[in-house]
C-alpha atoms as one frame of an Amber mdcrd trajectory, in Angstrom:
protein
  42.846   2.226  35.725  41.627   4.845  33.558  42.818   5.614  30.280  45.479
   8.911  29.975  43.619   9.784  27.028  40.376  10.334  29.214  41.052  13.012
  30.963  38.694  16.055  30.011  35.571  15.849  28.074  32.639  18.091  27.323
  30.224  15.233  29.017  32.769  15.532  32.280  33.531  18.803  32.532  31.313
  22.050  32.401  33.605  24.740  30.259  35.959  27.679  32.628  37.710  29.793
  30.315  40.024  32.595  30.755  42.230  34.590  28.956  45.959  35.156  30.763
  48.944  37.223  28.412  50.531  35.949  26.094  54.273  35.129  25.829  53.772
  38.437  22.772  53.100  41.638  23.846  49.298  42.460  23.630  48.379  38.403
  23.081  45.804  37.023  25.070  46.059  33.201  25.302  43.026  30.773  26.753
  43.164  28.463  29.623  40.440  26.042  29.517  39.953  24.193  32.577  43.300
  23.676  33.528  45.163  23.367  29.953  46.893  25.859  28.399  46.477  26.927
  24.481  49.046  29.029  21.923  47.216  29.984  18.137  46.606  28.358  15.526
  45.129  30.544  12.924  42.204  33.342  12.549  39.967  33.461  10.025  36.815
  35.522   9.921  35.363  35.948  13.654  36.741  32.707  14.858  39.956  31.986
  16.163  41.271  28.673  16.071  43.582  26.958  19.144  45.964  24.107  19.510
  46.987  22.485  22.947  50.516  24.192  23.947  51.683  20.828  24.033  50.588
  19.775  20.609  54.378  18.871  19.795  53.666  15.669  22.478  50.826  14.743
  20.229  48.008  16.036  22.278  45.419  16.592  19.217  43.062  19.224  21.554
  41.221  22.161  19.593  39.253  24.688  20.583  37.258  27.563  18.447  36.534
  31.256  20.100  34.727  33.874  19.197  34.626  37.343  20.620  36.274  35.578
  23.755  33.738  32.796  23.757  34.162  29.239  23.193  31.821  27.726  20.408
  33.722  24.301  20.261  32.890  21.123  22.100  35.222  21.109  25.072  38.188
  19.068  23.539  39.797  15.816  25.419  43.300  16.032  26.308  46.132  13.334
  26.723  47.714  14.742  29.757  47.161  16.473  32.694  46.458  19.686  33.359
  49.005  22.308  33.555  47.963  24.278  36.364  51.601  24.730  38.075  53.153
  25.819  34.371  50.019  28.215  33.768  50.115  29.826  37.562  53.994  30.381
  36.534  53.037  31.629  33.315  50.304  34.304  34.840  52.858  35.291  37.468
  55.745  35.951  35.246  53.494  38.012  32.579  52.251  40.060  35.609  55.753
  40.552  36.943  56.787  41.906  33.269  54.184  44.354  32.609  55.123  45.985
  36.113  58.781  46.101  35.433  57.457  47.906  32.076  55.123  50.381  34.149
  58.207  51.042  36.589  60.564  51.377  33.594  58.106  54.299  31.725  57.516
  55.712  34.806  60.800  56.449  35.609  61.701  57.752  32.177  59.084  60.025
  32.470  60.038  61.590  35.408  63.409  62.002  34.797  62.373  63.844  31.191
């Protein structure tokens, strides 16, 4: 059997990333082939990511630029997230409607 540490590597895997909403209005957060990841810090041009389930131990890091990863593709030590992130997508879509429903209705009845 293979290791769980083995999951995802740059040699395995060609990059897919996409930016979904954040849990903060406005945030963009990056899903990168399946795994989900929250900030850790900015500085300069670069913004720096940590696995959203860094608190398990999973040590994966990315680096983006204007949107663009310039970081190795990191390994994980889980599986991907894919049912958490197509909840996660669904519920930030679901919100920003109830928002555009909400202003549209106070501005009609202005």
């Amino acid at each position: 059997t293979q290791s769980r540490s083995r999951y995802y590597s740059s040699t395995t895997m060609a990059a897919n990333l996409q930016f979904v909403p954040g849990r903060n209005s406005g945030s963009q957060n990056p899903i990168l082939n399946g795994f989900r990841f929250i900030l850790n810090r900015r500085k300069d041009d670069a913004t720096y990511w940590k696995c959203s389930l860094f608190r398990t131990g999973c040590p994966a890091r990315i680096t983006t630029v204007d949107e663009q990863l310039i970081s190795p593709v990191p390994v994980h030590t889980h599986e991907p997230q894919h049912a958490e992130n197509t909840v996660h997508i669904a519920k930030a879509g679901t919100e920003k409607k109830i928002c555009r429903d909400r202003l549209a209705h106070e501005v009609s009845s202005c």
